[in-house]
C-alpha positions as CSV (number, residue, x, y, z in Angstrom):
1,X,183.5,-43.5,63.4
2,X,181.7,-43.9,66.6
3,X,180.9,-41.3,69.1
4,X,182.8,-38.9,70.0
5,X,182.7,-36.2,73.3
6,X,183.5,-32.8,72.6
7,X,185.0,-30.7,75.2
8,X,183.9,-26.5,75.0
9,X,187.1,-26.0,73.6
10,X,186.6,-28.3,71.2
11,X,183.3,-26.9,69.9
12,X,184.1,-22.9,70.2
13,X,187.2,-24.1,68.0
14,X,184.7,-24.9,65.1
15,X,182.3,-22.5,65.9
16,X,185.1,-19.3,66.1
17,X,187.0,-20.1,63.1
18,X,190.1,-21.2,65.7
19,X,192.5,-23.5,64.9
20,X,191.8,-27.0,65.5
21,X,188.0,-26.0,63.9
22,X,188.5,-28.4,60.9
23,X,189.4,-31.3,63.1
24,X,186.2,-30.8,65.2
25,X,184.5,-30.7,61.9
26,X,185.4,-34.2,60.8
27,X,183.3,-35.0,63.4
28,X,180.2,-33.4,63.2
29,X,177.2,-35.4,63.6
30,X,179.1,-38.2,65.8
31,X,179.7,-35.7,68.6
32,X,178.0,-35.5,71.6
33,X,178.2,-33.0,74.5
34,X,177.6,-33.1,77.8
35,X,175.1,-30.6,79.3
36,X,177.8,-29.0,81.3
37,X,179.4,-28.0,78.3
38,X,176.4,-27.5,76.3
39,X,175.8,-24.7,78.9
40,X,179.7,-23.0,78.6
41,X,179.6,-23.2,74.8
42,X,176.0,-21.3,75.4
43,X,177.2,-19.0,77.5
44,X,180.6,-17.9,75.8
45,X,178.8,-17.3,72.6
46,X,176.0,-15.2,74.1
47,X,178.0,-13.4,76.2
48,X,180.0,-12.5,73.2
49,X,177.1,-11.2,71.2
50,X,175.8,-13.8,69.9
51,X,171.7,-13.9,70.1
52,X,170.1,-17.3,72.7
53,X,168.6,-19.2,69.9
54,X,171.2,-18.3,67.2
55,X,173.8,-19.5,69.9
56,X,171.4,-22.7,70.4
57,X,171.5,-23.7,66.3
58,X,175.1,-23.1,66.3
59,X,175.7,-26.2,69.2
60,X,173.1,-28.0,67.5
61,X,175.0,-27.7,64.2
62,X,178.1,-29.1,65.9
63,X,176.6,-31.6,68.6
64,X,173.2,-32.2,68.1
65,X,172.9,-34.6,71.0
66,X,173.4,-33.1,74.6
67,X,174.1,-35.7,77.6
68,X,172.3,-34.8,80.6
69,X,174.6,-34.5,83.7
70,X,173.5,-37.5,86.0
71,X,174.8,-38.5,89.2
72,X,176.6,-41.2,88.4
73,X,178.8,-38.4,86.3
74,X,178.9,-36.0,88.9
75,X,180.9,-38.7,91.0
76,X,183.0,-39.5,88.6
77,X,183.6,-35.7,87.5
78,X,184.5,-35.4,91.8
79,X,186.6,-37.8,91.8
80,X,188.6,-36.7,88.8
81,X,189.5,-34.0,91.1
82,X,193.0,-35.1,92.3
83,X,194.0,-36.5,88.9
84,X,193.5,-33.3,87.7
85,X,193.5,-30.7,89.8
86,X,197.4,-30.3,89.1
87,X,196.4,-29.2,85.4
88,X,194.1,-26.8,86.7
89,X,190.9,-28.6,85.3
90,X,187.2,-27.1,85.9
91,X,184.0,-28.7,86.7
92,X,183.2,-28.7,83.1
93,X,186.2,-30.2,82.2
94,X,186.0,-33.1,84.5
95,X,182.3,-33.3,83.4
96,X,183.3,-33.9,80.0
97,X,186.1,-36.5,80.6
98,X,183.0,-37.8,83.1
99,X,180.8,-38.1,80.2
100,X,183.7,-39.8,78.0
101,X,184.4,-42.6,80.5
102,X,180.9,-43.0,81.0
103,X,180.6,-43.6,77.0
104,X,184.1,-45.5,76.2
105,X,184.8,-43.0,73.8
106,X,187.3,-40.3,73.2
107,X,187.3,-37.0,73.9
108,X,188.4,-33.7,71.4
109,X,189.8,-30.7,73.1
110,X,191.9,-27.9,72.6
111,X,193.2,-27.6,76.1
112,X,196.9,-29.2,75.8
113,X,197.2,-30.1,79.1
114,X,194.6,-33.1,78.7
115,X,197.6,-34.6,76.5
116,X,199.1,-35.3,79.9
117,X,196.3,-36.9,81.7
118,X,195.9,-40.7,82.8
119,X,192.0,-40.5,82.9
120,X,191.6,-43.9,81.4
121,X,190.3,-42.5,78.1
122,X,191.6,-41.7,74.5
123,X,192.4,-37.7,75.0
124,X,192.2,-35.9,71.3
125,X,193.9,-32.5,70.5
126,X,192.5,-30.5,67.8
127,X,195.4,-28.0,67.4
């Protein structure tokens, strides 16, 4: 398989035991993330405990590649706005769909909504 972009949701599936955690696994070591997200996974897991650089292995374990947020993304992450602003996307969101167009390749998420988005890339649910 080629590349894959995995949304936060995606990730903290795998990394919490959730549903949708054995999809995300299939992909392991094809996944990429973009920094955006890199820094929600971070910060969900340490704010729930979790110690910095334990936090850190765990992402690496599941996307060792982070995508630095460039400009050229956050344009395309802005103008993603009115697509989906209706389904009540964030900034990270839209970074990682960004990230995904950038890179012709899908995206895995948990966030059912994304099923109904016309983004102009292959949308993924995990669960």
């Amino acid at each position: 398989m080629s590349g894959v972009v995995l949304d936060t949701s995606a990730v903290l599936a795998l990394l919490q035991d959730e549903p949708g955690g054995d999809v995300v696994a299939e992909v392991i070591g094809v996944g990429v993330v973009s920094a955006v997200n890199s820094a929600e996974v971070l910060t969900k897991l340490i704010r729930d405990g979790m110690p910095p650089a334990e936090a850190k292995m765990a992402l690496e374990f599941c996307a060792p590649v982070v995508i630095a947020f460039d400009s050229e993304q956050a344009e395309v992450a802005a103008e993603l706005i009115r697509l989906t602003q209706p389904f009540g996307l964030s900034l990270g969101d839209r970074a990682c769909l960004a990230l995904a167009i950038a890179k012709g390749a899908p995206v895995y998420t948990a966030d059912r909504a994304w099923s109904e988005l016309a983004v102009g890339v292959e949308v993924r649910l995990v669960r």
